[in-house]
C-alpha positions in Angstrom: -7.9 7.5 27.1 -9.8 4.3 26.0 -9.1 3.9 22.2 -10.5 1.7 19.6 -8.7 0.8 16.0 -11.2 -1.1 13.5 -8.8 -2.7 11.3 -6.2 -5.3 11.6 -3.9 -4.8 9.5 -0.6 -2.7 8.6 -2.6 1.0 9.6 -4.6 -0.4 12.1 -1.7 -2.1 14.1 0.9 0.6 13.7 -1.7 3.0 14.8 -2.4 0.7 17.9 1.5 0.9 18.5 1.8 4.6 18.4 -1.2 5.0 20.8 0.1 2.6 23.1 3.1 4.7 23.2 1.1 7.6 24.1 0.0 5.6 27.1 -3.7 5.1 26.1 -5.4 2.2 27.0 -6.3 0.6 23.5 -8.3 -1.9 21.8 -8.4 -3.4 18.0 -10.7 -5.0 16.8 -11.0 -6.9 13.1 -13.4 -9.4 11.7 -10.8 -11.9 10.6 -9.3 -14.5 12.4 -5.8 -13.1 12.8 -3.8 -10.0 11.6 -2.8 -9.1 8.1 -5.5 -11.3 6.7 -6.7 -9.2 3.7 -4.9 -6.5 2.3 -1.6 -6.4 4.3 -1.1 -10.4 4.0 0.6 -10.7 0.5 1.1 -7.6 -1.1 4.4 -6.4 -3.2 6.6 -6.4 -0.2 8.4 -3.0 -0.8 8.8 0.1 1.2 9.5 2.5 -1.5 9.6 6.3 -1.2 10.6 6.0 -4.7 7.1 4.9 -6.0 4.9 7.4 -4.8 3.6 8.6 -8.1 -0.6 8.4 -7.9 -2.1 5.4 -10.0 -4.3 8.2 -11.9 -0.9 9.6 -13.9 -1.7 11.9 -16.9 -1.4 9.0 -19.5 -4.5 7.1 -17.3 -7.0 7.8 -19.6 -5.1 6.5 -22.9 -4.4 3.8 -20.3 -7.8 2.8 -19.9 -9.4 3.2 -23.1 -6.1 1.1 -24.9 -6.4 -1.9 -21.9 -10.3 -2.2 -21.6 -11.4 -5.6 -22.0 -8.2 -6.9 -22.0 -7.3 -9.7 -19.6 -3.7 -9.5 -19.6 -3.5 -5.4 -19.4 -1.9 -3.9 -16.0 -4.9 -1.5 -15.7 -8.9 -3.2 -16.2 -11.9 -2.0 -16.0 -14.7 -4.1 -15.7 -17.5 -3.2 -16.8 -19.9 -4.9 -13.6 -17.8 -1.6 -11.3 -18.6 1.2 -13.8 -22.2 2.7 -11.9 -20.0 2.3 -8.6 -17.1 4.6 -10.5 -19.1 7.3 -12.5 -18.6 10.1 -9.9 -15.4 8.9 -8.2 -14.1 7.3 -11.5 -14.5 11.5 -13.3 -12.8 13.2 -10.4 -9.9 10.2 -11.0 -9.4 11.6 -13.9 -9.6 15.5 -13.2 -7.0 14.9 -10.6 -4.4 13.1 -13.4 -3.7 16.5 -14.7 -0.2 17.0 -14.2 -0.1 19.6 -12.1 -2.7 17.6 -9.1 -0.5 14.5 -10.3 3.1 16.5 -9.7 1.5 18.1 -5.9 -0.2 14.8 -4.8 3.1 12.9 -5.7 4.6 15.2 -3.3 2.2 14.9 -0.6 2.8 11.2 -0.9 6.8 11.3 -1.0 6.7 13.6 2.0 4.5 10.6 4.1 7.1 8.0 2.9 10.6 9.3 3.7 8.9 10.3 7.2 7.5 6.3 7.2 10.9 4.8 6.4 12.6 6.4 9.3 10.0 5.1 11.5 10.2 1.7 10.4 14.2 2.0 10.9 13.4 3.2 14.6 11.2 0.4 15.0 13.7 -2.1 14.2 16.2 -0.5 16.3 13.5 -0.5 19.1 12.4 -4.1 18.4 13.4 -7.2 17.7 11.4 -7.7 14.5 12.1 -10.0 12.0 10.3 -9.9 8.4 12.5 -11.3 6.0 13.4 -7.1 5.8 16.6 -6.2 3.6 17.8 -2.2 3.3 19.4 -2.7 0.1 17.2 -0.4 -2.0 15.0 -1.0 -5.0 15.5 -1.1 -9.0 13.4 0.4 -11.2 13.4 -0.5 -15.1 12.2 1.3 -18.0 12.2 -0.1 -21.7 11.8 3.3 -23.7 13.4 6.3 -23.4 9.9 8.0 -23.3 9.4 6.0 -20.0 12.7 7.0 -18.5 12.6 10.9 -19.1 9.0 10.3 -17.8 10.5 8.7 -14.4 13.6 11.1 -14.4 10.5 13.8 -14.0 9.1 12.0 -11.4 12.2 11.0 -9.5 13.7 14.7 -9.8 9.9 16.1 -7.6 10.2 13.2 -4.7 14.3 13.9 -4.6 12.8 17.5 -3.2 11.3 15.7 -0.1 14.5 13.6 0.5 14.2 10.7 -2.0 17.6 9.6 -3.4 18.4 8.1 -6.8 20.9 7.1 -9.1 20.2 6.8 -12.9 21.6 3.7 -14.6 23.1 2.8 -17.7 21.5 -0.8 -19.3 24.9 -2.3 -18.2 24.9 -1.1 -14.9 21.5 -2.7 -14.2 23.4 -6.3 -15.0 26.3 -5.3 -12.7 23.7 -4.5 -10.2 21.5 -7.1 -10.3 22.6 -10.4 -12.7 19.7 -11.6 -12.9 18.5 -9.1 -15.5 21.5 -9.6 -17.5 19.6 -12.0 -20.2 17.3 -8.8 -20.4 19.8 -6.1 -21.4 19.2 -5.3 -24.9 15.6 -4.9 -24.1 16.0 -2.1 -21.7 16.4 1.5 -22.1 18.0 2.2 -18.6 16.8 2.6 -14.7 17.0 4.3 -11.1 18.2 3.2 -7.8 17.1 4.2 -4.7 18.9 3.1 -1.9 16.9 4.1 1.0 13.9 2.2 -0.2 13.5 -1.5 1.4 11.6 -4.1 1.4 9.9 -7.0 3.8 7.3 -9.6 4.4 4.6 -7.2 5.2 2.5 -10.0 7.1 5.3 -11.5 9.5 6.1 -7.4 10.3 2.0 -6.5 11.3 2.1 -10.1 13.1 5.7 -9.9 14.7 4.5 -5.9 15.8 0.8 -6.7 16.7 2.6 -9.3 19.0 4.8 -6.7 20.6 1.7 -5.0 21.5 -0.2 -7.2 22.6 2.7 -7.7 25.4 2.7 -4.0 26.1 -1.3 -4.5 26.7 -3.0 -4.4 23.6 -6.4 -6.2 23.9 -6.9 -8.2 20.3 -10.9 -8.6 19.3 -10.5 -10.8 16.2 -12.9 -12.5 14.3 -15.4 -9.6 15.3 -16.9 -8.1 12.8 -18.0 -4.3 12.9 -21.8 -4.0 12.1 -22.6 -0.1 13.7 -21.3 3.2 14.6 -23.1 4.5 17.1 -23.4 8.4 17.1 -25.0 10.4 19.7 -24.8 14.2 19.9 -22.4 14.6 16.7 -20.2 12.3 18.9 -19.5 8.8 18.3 -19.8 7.2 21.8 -19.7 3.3 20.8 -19.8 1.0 18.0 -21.6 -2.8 17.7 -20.1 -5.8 16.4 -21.8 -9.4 16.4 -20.2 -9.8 20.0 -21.6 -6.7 21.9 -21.0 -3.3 22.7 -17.4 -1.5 22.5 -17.6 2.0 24.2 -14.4 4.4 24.0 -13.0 7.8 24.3 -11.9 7.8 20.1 -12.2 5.5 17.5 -10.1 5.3 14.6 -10.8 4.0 11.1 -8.5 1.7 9.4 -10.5 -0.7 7.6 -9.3 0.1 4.0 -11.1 -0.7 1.1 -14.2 -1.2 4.0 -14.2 2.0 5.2 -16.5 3.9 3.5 -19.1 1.9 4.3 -18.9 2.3 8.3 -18.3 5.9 7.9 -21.1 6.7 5.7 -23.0 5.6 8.9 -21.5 8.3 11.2 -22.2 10.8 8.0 -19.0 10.6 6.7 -18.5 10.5 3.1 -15.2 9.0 2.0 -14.1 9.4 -1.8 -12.4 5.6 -2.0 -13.1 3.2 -3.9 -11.5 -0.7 -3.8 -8.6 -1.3 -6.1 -7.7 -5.0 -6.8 -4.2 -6.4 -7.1 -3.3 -10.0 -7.3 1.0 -11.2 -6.5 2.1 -15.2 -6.7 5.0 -15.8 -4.4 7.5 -18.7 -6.0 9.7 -20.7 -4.0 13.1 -20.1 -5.5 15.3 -21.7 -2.7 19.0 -22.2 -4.2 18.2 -21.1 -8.0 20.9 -18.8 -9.0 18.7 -17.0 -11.5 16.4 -15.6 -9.0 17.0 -11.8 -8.3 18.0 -10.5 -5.4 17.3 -6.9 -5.4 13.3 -5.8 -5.4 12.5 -4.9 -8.5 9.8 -2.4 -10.1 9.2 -3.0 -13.9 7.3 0.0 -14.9 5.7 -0.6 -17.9 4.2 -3.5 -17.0 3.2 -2.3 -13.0 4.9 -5.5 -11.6 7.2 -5.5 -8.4 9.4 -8.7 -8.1 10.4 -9.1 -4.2 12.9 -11.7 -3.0 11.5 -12.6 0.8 14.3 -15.2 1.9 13.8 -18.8 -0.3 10.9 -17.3 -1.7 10.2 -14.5 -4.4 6.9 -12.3 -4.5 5.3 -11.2 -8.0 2.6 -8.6 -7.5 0.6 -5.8 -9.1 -1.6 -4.8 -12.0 -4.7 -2.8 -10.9 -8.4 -3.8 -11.6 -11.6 -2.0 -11.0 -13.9 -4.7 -10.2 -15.9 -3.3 -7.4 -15.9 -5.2 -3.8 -15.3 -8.5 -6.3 -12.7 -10.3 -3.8 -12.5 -13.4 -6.4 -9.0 -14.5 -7.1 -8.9 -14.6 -10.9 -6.6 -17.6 -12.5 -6.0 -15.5 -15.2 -4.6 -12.2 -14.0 -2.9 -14.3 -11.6 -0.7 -15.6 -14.7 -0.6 -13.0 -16.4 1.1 -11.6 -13.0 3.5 -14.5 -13.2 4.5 -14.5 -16.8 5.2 -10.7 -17.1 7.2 -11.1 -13.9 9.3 -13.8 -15.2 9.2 -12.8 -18.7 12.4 -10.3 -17.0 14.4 -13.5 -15.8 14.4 -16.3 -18.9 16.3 -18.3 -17.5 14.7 -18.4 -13.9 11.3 -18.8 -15.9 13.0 -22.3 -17.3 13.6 -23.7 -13.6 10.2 -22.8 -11.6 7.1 -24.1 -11.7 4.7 -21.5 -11.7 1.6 -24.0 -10.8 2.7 -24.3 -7.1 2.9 -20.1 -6.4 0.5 -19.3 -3.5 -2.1 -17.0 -5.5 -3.7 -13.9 -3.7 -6.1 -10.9 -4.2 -7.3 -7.7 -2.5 -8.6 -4.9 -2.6 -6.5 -1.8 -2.0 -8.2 1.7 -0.7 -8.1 4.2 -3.3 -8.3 7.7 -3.0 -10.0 9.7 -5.7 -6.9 11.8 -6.1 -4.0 9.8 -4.7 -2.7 10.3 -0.8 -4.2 8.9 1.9 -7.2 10.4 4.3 -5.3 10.9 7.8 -6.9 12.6 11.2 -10.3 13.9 12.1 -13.3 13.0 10.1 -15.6 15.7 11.4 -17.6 13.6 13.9 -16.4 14.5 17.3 -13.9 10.8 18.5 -13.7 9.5 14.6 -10.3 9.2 13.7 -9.0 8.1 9.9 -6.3 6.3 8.6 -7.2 5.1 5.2 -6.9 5.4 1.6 -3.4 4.5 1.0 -3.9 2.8 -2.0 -0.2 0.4 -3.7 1.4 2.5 -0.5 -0.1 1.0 3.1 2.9 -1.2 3.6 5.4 1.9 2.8 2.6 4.5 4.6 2.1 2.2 7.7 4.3 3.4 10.3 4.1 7.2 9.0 0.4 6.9 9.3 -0.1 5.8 12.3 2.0 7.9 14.4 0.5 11.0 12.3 -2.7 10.3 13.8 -2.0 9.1 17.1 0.1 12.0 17.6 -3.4 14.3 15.9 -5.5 12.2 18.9 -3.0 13.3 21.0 -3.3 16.7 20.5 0.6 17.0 19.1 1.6 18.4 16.0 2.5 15.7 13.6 6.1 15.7 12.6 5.3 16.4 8.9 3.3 18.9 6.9 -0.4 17.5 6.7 -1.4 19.9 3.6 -3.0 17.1 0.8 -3.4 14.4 3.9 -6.6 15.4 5.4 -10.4 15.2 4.6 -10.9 18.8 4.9 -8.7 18.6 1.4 -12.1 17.7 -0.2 -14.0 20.6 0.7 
């Protein structure tokens, strides 16, 4: 078959890969000038089975109403996104009950393990090179509240194959020296030593490339402006160039994606999520971690990607607002390095590359994956903080659904017809 991914980035090109590996003729097409421009091109740089847990946890709401207005909070709300949130932003909350929080953590944990030995094939398979390191990721907690909360968590993803390793304050130093100046300020932590991490741009690049050789035919800078459905089918879709026809389509656009498929008659419960990360050059500077790190409390991942070191997170409902905030952007940096004093002393945090985007989140947590109900529209969206973890999982789930093969893992909690 003739098959055409809208999207460019992590989904869209692992999708592309799968598909090519089915032998189908495929095409991809993405309005920006190259691959991994928006969401995929600076995110936190993990691949981490071991953070799975839904944004929308059972302490969200306290969350929210203790962190509104405030600049320098992990979680915003602004209030210019709440008429886009009223519907989506209630049944956010109704799924943070613990018992959608505890199943939908599990639907996601299943889709990661089965991602991370997909990207480990891929790397056996090619010769890809993204800064990647398989030396598993920290995670560090500063109350005991917050660790028996993450024991909880850690204990329902082991059940789907995620490993970890409690650890003592002083076996965090050991671990990772870096955080030794931190010590007495922390109340323990978890390894995970499958997780990894990697320069999610160079990967979707280096990948997109190695498709593109096994005939991939690249439409960038073409944007999608219609789906056009005939007969309950869609046959074609328009960009500003012209006319792409196909046997399927799938639909990896991310935050973007509701729009298109509300033209087919599709209704998508997603709404955009931003995030911000500053990435530091930290080229010789002893203090400069070297494991990835997760600092729960604050919802900041700290990535070492070769010289370099990536500080990402916080979430903000802001609607389609792509504007890269100054603010959030240090407030990014200086809870980051607030976990390495000394490193703080030897940067300068003025020349970190700044970036935004809007992540794809689902009103209850896991990604939409497979058939959207219109006879040759696929989905791969909605993967929220996951799409670099999710990427490879993804995309051979539904090119193996186009395909006509059963998927490899359970799809209960992945699909749209979860909504209905």
């Amino acid at each position: 078959m003739h098959i055409t991914v809208i999207g460019g980035g992590l989904v869209g090109v692992t999708t592309a890969w799968y598909l090519l590996d089915g032998g189908h003729t495929v095409t991809l097409v993405d309005r920006a000038p190259e691959l991994a421009a928006e969401a995929s091109h600076a995110n936190g740089a993990m691949l981490h089975a071991s953070h799975t847990e839904p944004w929308n946890t059972p302490q969200a709401l306290g969350q929210l109403l203790r962190w509104i207005g405030r600049e320098n909070s992990p979680l915003l709300l602004r209030p210019t996104a709440l008429p886009s949130l009223v519907g989506w932003g209630l049944g956010f909350l109704r799924y943070s009950r613990p018992h959608h929080h505890a199943r939908n953590t599990a639907v996601n944990a299943r889709l990661a393990v089965y991602s991370l030995e997909l990207m480990r094939e891929l790397e056996d398979r090619l010769p890809l090179e993204y800064t990647q390191r398989h030396a598993g990721i920290l995670k560090i907690f500063r109350s005991e509240a917050e660790m028996q909360t993450a024991h909880a968590g850690s204990a329902l993803m082991a059940e789907s194959g995620v490993r970890h390793e409690a650890l003592t304050p002083a076996a965090i130093s050991h671990r990772e020296p870096a955080l030794a100046d931190i010590e007495g300020d922390l109340a323990g932590g978890f390894f995970y030593p499958d997780d990894a991490s990697g320069d999610a741009r160079l990967f979707c690049q280096r990948l997109g490339e190695a498709a593109v050789d096994r005939g991939l035919t690249l439409r960038l800078g073409e944007s999608v402006q219609h789906l056009r459905v005939e007969g309950g089918r869609l046959q074609a879709i328009d960009t500003d160039r012209g006319t792409i026809e196909a046997d399927a389509f799938v639909l990896a656009t991310g935050a973007e994606a509701p729009h298109l498929a509300r033209q087919a008659g599709v209704r998508l419960p997603i709404r955009p999520v931003k995030g911000y990360s500053a990435t530091l050059p930290v080229g010789g500077l002893e203090a400069a971690p070297v494991l990835p790190i997760i600092d729960d409390g604050r919802k900041i991942v700290i990535t070492r990607l070769g010289d370099q070191l990536r500080i990402a997170g916080t979430a903000e409902f802001t609607g389609y607002d792509k504007t890269i905030r100054p603010q959030r952007v240090r407030t990014v940096l200086e809870q980051g390095l607030a976990n390495f004093p000394a490193l703080a002393e030897q940067v300068d945090a003025g020349s970190a590359e700044q970036w935004a985007c809007l992540r794809p989140m689902t009103v209850d947590g896991p990604p939409i994956l497979g058939q959207s109900g219109v006879g040759g529209l696929y989905l791969n969206t909605g993967a929220g903080h996951l799409g670099w973890t999710f990427a490879a999982g993804a995309g051979r789930v539904v090119a193996d659904m186009i395909d006509g093969r059963t998927p490899a893992i359970d799809l209960a909690g992945l699909t749209l017809d979860r909504y209905r």
